[in-house]
C-alpha positions in Angstrom: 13.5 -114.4 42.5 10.2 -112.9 41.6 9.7 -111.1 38.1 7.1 -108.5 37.9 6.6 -106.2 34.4 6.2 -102.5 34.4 5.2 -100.1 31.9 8.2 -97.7 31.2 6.0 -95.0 33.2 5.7 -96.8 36.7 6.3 -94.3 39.4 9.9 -93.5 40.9 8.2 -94.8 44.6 7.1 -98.0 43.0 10.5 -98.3 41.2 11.7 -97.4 44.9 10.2 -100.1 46.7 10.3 -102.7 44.0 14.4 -102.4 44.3 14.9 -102.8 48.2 12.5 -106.0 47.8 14.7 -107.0 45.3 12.5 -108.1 42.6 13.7 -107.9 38.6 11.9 -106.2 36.8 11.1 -106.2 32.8 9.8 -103.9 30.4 6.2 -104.4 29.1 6.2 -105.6 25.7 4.9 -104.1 22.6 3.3 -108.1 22.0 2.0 -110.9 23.6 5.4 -113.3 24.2 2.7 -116.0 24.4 1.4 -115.8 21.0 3.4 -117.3 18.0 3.8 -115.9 14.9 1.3 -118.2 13.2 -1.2 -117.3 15.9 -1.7 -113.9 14.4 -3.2 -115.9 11.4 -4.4 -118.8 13.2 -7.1 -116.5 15.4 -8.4 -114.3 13.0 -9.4 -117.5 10.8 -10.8 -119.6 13.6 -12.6 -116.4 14.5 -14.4 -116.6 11.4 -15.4 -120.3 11.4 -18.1 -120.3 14.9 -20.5 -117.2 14.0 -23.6 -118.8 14.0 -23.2 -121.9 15.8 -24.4 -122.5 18.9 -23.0 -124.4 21.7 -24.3 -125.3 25.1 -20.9 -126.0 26.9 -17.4 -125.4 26.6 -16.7 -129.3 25.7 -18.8 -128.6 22.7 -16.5 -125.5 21.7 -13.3 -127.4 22.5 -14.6 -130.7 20.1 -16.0 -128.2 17.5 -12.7 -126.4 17.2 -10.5 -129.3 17.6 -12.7 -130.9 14.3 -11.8 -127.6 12.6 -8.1 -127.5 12.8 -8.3 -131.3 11.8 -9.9 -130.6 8.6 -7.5 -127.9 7.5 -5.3 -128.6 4.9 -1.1 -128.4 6.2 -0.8 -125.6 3.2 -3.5 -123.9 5.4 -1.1 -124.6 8.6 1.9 -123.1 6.3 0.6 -120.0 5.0 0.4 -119.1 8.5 3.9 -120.0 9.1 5.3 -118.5 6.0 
């Protein structure tokens, strides 16, 4: 069965049609369920870390932030979890 989400204002004709087609459907969360709780502090300081580098491709931005995590300290990687 399909699962669609709504906001908690979709319209009674969408509600409607959504219910003979007989698809589930879920409430739009206030968060991403995607993101962990460490990636609310994971982001904003790998946010910080490219200004003012430069790259050329998207290999280079996946090599330069894989080197980053990998010279983070594990109490870096546990404040975030904490």
């Amino acid at each position: 069965m399909r699962q669609w989400r709504l906001s908690m204002t979709s319209s009674n004709s969408a509600q409607s049609a959504l219910k003979q087609l007989e698809l589930t459907t879920l409430l739009h969360l206030a968060y991403s369920p995607d993101l962990a709780h460490s990636d609310y502090y994971l982001f904003p300081q790998l946010e910080k870390y490219p200004k003012g580098h430069h790259y050329d491709n998207d290999q280079e931005v996946i090599a330069d932030v894989h080197r980053w995590c990998r010279g983070q300290s594990s109490e870096f990687f546990a404040d975030g979890v904490l």
